[in-house]
TORKE-781740 format. One line per 5 residues: their letters; for each residue x negated, y, z of N, C-alpha, C. Coordinates in steps of 0.02 Angstrom, whole numbers. Layout:
BEGIN
a	X/Y/Z/X/Y/Z/X/Y/Z ~ ...
***
This chain:
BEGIN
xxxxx	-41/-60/0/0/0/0/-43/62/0 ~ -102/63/39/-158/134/56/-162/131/-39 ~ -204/84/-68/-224/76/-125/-171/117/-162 ~ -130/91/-163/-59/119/-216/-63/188/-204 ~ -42/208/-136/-53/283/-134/-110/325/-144
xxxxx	-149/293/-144/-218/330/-175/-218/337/-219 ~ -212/297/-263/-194/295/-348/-132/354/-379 ~ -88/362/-328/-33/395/-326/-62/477/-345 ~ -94/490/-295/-114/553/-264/-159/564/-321 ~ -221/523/-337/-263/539/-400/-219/564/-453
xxxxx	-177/525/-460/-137/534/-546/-120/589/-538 ~ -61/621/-494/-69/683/-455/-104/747/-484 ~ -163/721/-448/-216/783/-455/-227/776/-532 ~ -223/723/-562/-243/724/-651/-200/760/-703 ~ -121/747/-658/-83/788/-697/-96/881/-696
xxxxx	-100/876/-618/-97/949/-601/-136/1001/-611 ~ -206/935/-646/-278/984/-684/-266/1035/-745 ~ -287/1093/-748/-264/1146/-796/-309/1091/-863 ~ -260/1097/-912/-293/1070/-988/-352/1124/-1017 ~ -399/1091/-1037/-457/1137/-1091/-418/1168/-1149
xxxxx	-452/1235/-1160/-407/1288/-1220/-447/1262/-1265 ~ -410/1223/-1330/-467/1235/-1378/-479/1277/-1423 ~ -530/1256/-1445/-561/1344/-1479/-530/1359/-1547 ~ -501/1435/-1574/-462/1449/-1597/-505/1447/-1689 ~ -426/1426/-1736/-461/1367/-1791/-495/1440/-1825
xxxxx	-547/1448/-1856/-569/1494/-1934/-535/1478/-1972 ~ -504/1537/-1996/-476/1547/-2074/-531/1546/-2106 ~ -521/1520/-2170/-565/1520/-2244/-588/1591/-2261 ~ -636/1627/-2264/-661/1689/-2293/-614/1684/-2371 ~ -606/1760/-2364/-564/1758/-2408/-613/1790/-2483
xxxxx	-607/1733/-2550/-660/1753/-2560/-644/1829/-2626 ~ -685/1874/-2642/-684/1931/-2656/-670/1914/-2752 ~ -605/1950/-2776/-612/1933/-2854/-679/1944/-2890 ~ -715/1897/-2957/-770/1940/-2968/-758/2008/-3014 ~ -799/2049/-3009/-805/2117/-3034/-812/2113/-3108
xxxxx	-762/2140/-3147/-782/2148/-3199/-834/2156/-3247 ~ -840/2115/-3304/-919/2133/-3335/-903/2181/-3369 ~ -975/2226/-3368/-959/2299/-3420/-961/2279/-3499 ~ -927/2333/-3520/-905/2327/-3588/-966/2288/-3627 ~ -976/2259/-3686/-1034/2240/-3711/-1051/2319/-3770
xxxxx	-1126/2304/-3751/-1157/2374/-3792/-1127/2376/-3853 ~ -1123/2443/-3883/-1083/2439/-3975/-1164/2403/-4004 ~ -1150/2389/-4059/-1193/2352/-4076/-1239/2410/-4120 ~ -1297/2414/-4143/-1347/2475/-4160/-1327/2470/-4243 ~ -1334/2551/-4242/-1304/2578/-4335/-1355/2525/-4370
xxxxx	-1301/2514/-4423/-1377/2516/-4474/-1391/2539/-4495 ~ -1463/2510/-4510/-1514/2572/-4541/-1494/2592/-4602 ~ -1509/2662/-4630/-1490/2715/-4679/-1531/2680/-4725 ~ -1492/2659/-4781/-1519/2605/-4821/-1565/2703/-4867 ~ -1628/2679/-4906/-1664/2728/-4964/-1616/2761/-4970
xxxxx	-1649/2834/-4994/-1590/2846/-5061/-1613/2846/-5105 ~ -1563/2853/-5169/-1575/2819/-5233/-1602/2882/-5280 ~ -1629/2869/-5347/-1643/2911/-5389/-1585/2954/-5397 ~ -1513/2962/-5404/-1477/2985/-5403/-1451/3034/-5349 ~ -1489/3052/-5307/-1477/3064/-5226/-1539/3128/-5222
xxxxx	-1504/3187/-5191/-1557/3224/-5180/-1551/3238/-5103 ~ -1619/3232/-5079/-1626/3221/-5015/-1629/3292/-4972 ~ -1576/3299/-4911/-1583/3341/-4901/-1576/3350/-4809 ~ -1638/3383/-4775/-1650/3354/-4709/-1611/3422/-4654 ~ -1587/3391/-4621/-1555/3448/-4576/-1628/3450/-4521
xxxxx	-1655/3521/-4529/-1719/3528/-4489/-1697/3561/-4434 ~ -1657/3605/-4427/-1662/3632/-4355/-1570/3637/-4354 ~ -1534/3621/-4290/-1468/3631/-4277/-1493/3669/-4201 ~ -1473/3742/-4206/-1480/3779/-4124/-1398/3777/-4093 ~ -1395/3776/-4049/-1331/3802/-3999/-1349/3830/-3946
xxxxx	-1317/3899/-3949/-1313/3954/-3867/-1225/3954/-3871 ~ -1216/3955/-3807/-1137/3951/-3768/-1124/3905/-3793 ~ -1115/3852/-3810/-1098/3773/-3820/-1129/3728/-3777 ~ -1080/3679/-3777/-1116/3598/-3748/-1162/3594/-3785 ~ -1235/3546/-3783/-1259/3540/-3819/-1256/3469/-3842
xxxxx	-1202/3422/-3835/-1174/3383/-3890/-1121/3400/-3934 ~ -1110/3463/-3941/-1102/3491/-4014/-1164/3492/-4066 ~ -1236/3504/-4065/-1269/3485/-4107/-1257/3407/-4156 ~ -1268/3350/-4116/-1237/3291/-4130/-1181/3275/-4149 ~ -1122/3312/-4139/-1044/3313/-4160/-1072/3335/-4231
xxxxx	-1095/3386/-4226/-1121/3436/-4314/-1142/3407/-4378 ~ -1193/3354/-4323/-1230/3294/-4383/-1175/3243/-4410 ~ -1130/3245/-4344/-1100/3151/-4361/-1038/3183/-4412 ~ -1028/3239/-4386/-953/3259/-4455/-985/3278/-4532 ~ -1028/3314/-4531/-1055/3311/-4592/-1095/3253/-4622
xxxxx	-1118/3215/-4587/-1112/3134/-4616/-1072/3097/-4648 ~ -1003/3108/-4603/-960/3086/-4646/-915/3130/-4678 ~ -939/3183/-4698/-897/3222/-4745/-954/3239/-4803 ~ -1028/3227/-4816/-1052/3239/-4872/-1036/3216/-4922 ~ -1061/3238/-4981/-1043/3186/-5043/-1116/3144/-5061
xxxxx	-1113/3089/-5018/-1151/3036/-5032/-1184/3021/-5121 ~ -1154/3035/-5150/-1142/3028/-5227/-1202/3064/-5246 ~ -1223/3112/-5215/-1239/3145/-5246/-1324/3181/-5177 ~ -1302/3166/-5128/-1346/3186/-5062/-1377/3132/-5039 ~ -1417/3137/-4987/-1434/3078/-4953/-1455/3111/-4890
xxxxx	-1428/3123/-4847/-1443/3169/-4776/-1486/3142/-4718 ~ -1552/3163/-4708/-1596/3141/-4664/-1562/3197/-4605 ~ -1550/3157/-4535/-1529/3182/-4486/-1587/3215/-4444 ~ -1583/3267/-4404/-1618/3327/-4374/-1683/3279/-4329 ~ -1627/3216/-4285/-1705/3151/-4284/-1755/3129/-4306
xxxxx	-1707/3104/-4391/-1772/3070/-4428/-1810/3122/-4452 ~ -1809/3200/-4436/-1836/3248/-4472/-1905/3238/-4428 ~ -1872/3259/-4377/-1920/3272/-4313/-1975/3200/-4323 ~ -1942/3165/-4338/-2002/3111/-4310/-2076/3103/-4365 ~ -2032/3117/-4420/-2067/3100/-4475/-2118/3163/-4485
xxxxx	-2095/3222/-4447/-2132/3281/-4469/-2196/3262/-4403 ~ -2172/3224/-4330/-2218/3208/-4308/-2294/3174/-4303 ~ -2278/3139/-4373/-2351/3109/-4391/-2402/3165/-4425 ~ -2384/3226/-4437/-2420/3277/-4500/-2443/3295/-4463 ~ -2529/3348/-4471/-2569/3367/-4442/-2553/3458/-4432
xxxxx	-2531/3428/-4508/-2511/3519/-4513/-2452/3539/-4478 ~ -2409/3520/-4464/-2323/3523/-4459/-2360/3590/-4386 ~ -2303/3645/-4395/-2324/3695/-4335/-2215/3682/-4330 ~ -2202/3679/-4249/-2148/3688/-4237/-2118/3759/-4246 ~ -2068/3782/-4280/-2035/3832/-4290/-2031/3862/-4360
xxxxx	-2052/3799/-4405/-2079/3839/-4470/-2007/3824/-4516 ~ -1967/3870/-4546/-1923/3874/-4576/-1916/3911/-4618 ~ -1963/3938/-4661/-1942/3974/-4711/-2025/3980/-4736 ~ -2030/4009/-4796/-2104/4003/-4813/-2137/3950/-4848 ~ -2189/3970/-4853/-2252/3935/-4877/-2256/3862/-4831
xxxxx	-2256/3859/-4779/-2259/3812/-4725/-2214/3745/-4735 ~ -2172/3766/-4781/-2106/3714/-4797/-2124/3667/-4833 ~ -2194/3692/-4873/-2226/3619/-4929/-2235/3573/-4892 ~ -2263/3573/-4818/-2279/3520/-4782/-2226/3477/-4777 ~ -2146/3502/-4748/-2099/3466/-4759/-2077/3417/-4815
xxxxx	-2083/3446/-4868/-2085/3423/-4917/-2135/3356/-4926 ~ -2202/3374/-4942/-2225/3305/-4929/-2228/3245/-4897 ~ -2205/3274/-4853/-2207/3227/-4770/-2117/3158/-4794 ~ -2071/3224/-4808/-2003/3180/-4797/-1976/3178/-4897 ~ -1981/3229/-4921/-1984/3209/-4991/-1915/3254/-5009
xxxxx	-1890/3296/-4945/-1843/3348/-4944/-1831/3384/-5009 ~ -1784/3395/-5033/-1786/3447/-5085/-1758/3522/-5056 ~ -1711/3506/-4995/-1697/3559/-4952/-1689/3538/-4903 ~ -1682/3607/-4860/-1668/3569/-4772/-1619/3624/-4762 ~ -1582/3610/-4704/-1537/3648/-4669/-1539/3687/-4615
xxxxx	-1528/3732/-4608/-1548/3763/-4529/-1470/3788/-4506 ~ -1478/3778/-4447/-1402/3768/-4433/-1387/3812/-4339 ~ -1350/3856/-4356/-1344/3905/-4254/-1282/3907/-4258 ~ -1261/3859/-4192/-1195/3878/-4181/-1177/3925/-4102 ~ -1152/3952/-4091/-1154/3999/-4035/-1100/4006/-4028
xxxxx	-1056/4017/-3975/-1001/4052/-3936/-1019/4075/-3857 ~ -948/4125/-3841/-973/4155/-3794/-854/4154/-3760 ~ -843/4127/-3708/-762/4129/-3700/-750/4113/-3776 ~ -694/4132/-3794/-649/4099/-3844/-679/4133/-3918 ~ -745/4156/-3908/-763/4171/-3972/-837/4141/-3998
xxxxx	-800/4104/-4053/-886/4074/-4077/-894/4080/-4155 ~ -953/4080/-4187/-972/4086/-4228/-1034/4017/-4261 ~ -1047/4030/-4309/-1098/3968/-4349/-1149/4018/-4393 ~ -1199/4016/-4423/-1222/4051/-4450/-1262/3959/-4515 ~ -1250/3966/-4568/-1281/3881/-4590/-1329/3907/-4662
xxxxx	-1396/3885/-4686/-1431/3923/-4711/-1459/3867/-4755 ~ -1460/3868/-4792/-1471/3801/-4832/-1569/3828/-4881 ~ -1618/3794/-4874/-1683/3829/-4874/-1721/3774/-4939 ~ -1757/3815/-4979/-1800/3760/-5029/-1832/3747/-5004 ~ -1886/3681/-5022/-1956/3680/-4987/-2004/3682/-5028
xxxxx	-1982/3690/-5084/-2037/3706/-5134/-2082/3752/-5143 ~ -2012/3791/-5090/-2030/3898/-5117/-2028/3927/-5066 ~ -1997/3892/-5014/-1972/3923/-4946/-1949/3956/-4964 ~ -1893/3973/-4988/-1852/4025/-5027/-1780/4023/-4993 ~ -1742/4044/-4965/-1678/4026/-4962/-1639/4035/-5022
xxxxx	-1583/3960/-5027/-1555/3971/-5071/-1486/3980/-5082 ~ -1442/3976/-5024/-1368/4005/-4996/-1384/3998/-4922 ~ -1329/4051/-4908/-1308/4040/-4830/-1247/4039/-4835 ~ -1210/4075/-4768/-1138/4051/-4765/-1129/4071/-4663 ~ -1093/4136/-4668/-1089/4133/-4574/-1033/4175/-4588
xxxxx	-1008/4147/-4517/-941/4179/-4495/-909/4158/-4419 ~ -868/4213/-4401/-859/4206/-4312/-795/4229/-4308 ~ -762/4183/-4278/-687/4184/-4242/-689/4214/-4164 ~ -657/4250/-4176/-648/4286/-4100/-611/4256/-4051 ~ -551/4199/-4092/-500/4187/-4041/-504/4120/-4071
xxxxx	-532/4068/-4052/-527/4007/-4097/-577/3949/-4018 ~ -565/3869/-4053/-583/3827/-4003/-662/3806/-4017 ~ -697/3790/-3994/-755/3757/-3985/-749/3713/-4071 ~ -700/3665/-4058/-674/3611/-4133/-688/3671/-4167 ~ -644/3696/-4169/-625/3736/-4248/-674/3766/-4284
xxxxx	-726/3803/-4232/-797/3819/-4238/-823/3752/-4259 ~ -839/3714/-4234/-876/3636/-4271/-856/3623/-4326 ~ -774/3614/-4334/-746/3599/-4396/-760/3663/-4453 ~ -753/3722/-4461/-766/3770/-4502/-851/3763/-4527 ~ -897/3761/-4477/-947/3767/-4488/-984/3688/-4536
xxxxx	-944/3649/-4515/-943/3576/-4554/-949/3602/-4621 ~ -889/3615/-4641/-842/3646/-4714/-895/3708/-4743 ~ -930/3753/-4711/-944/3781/-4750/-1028/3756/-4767 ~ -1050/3710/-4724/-1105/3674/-4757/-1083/3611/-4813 ~ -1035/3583/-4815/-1000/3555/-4878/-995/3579/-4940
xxxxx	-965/3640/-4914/-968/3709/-4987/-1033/3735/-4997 ~ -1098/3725/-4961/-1166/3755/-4981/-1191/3704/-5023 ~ -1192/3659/-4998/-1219/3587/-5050/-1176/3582/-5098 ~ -1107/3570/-5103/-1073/3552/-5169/-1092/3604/-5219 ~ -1120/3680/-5187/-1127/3718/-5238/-1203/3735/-5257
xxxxx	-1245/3668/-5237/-1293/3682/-5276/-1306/3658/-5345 ~ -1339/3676/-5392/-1335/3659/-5432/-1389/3594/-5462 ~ -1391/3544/-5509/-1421/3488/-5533/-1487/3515/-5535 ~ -1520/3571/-5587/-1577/3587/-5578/-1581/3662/-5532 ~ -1599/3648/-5474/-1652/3704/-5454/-1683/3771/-5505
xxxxx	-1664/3840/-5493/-1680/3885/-5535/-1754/3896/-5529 ~ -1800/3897/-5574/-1875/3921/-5565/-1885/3973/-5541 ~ -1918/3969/-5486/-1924/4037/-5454/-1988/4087/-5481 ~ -2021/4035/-5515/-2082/4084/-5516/-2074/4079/-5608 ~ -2057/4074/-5638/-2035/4078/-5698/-1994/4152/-5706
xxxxx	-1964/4138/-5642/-1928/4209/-5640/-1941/4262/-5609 ~ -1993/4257/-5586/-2048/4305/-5555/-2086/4316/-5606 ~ -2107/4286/-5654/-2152/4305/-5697/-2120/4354/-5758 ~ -2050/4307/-5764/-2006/4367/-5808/-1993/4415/-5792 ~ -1972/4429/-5733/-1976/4503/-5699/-2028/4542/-5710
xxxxx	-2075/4520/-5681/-2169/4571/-5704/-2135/4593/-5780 ~ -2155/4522/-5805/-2150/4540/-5884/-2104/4605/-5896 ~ -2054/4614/-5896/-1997/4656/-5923/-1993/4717/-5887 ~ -2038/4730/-5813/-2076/4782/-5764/-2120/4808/-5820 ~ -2162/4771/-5840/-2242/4808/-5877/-2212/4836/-5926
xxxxx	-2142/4768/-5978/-2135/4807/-6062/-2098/4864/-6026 ~ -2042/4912/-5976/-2027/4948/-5980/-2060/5026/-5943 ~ -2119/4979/-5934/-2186/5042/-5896/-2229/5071/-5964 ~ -2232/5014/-6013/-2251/5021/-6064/-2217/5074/-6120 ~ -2151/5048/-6128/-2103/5109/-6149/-2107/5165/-6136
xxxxx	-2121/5165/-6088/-2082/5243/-6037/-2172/5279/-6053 ~ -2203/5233/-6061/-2286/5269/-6070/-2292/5307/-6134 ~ -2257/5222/-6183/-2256/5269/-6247/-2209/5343/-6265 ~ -2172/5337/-6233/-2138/5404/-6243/-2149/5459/-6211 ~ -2182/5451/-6162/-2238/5490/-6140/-2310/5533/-6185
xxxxx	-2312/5492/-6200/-2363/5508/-6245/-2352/5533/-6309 ~ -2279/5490/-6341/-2261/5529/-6400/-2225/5592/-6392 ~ -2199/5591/-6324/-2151/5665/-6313/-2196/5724/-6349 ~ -2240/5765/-6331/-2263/5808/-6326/-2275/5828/-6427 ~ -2292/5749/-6465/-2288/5762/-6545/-2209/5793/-6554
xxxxx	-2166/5752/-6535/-2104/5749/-6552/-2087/5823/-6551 ~ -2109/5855/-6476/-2092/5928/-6479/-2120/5976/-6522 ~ -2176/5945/-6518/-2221/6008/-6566/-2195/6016/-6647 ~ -2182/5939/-6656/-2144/5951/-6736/-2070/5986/-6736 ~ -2043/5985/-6674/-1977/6000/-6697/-1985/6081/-6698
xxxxx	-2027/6116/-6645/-2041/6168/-6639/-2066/6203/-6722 ~ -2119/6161/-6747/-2147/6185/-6812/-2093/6194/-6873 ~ -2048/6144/-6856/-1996/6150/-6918/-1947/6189/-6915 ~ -1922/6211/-6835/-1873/6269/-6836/-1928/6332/-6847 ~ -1978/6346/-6825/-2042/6393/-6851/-2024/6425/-6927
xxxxx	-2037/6369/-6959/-2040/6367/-7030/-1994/6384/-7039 ~ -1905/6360/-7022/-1855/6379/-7043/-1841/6455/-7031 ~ -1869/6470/-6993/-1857/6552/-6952/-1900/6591/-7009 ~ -1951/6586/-7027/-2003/6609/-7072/-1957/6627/-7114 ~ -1953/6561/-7162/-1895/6550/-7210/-1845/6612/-7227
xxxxx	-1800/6615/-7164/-1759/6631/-7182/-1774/6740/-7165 ~ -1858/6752/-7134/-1859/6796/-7128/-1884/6822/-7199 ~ -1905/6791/-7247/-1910/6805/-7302/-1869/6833/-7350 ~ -1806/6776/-7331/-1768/6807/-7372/-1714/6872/-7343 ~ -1742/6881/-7270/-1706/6931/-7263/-1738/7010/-7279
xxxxx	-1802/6978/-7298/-1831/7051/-7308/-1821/7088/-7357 ~ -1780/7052/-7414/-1772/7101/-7462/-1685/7129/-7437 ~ -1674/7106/-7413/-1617/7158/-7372/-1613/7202/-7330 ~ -1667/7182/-7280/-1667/7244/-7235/-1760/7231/-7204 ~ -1792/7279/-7254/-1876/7239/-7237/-1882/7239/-7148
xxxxx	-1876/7305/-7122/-1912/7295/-7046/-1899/7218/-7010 ~ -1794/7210/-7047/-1781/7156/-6976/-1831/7081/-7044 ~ -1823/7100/-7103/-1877/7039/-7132/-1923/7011/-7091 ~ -1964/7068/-7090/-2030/7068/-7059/-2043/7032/-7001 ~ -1978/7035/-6946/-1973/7047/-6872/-1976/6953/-6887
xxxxx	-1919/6935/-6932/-1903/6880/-6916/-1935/6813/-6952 ~ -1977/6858/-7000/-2033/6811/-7024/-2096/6783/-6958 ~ -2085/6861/-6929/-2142/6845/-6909/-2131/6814/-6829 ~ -2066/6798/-6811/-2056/6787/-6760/-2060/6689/-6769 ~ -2037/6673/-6856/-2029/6593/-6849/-2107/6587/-6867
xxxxx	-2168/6637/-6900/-2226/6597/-6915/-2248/6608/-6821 ~ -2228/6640/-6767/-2268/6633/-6716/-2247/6545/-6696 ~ -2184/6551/-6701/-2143/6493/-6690/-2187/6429/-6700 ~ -2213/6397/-6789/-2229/6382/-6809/-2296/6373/-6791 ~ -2326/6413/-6771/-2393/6431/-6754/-2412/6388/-6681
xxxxx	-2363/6382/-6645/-2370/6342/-6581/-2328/6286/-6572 ~ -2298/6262/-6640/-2273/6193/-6658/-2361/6150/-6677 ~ -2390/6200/-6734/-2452/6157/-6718/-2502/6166/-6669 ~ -2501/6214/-6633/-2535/6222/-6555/-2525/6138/-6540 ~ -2476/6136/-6532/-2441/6069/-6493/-2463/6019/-6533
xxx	-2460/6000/-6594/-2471/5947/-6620/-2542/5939/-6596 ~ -2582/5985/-6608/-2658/5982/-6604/-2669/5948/-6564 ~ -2666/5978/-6495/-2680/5972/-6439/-2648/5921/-6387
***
């Protein structure tokens, strides 16, 4: 019986023992979506195939901008790219200018007009280049676009104009258009410049020449005309002398003085 109740009393105390807390479960990390991959790169232009015998090459050398972004220069190139007439152009961009002028010994930065332009020429094979300022200031901008030989450094059109009340675009777009209209209006052959410098002299000297000779002949010319109204005065004092001798006399002798310094003049 002790036994039993001992056993009793244990169970007891076994029930009446506080239970162990068990430890509280982990949730799963929650895991994070992955992050988008960035766009894939555009894939690189291709390269500007030659241009052809049919194609006159023409390099945009300098594009300036004051009061503009200066990816309006680049907007400038990429619209007149695709608005040239290919047919007939082949447009080296203000880059490939730069780079190519970078290998020359001679190349001086800033050279746009002049004698200095042959270098261009050899270097890229340019027949012209472009010089190109676009500027605004608030809602007013302007382009100034200058289209240059390199043969002669000569300019051979320009083309500027400024909107007072107009957008940044419209300025890009106008200034596009009127370098479209400088090229479409050049012509197949190039005018000789020094052909026509030489004709000029020429037609300078024959009318220095003229103006010499009549110079020189003036002074005959007078003297004869003088001698022959002379003579005529003589003339006619002759016959007035049998009408009235004194005024005869007067007027003979007034056309032989006459006469007398018609050949003064010739002489001399």
């Amino acid at each position: 019986m002790k036994s039993l109740a001992l056993l009793a009393v244990l169970a007891g105390v076994a029930t009446a023992a506080p239970k162990k807390k068990e430890p509280p479960k982990k949730e799963p990390p929650v895991e994070k979506p992955p992050e988008p991959a960035p766009p894939p790169a555009p894939p690189p232009a291709p390269p500007q195939p030659p241009p052809t015998a049919s194609q006159r090459i023409v390099g945009v050398l300098d594009v300036r901008v004051e009061g503009v972004p200066p990816e309006i220069a680049a907007q400038f190139q990429q619209q007149l790219e695709a608005q040239v007439d290919t047919k007939h152009f082949w447009l080296a961009p203000r880059s490939r200018m730069r780079e190519t002028m970078a290998n020359s010994t001679k190349w001086t930065e800033g050279c746009v007009v002049g004698a200095c332009l042959g270098e261009v020429k050899r270097q890229t094979n340019a027949d012209l280049v472009l010089l190109v300022a676009l500027n605004g200031s608030g809602t007013s901008f302007g382009y100034v676009v200058t289209l240059v030989r390199t043969d002669t450094g000569t300019v051979l059109a320009q083309e500027a104009e400024r909107c007072d009340v107009c957008t940044v675009s419209e300025a890009l777009a106008n200034a596009t258009l009127a370098t479209v209209k400088i090229l479409d209006a050049v012509p197949d052959q190039l005018p000789d410049d020094k052909a026509a410098e030489i004709a000029k002299t020429q037609q300078l000297m024959a009318g220095f020449d003229k103006r010499q000779h009549q110079l020189e002949h003036h002074p005959r010319a007078v003297g004869t005309g003088i001698l022959i109204t002379g003579l005529a005065i003589a003339a006619g004092g002759a016959g007035l002398y049998f009408v009235n001798h004194n005024a005869g006399i007067a007027t003979a002798a007034a056309g032989g003085g006459l006469a007398l310094g018609g050949v003064f003049a010739l002489t001399f």
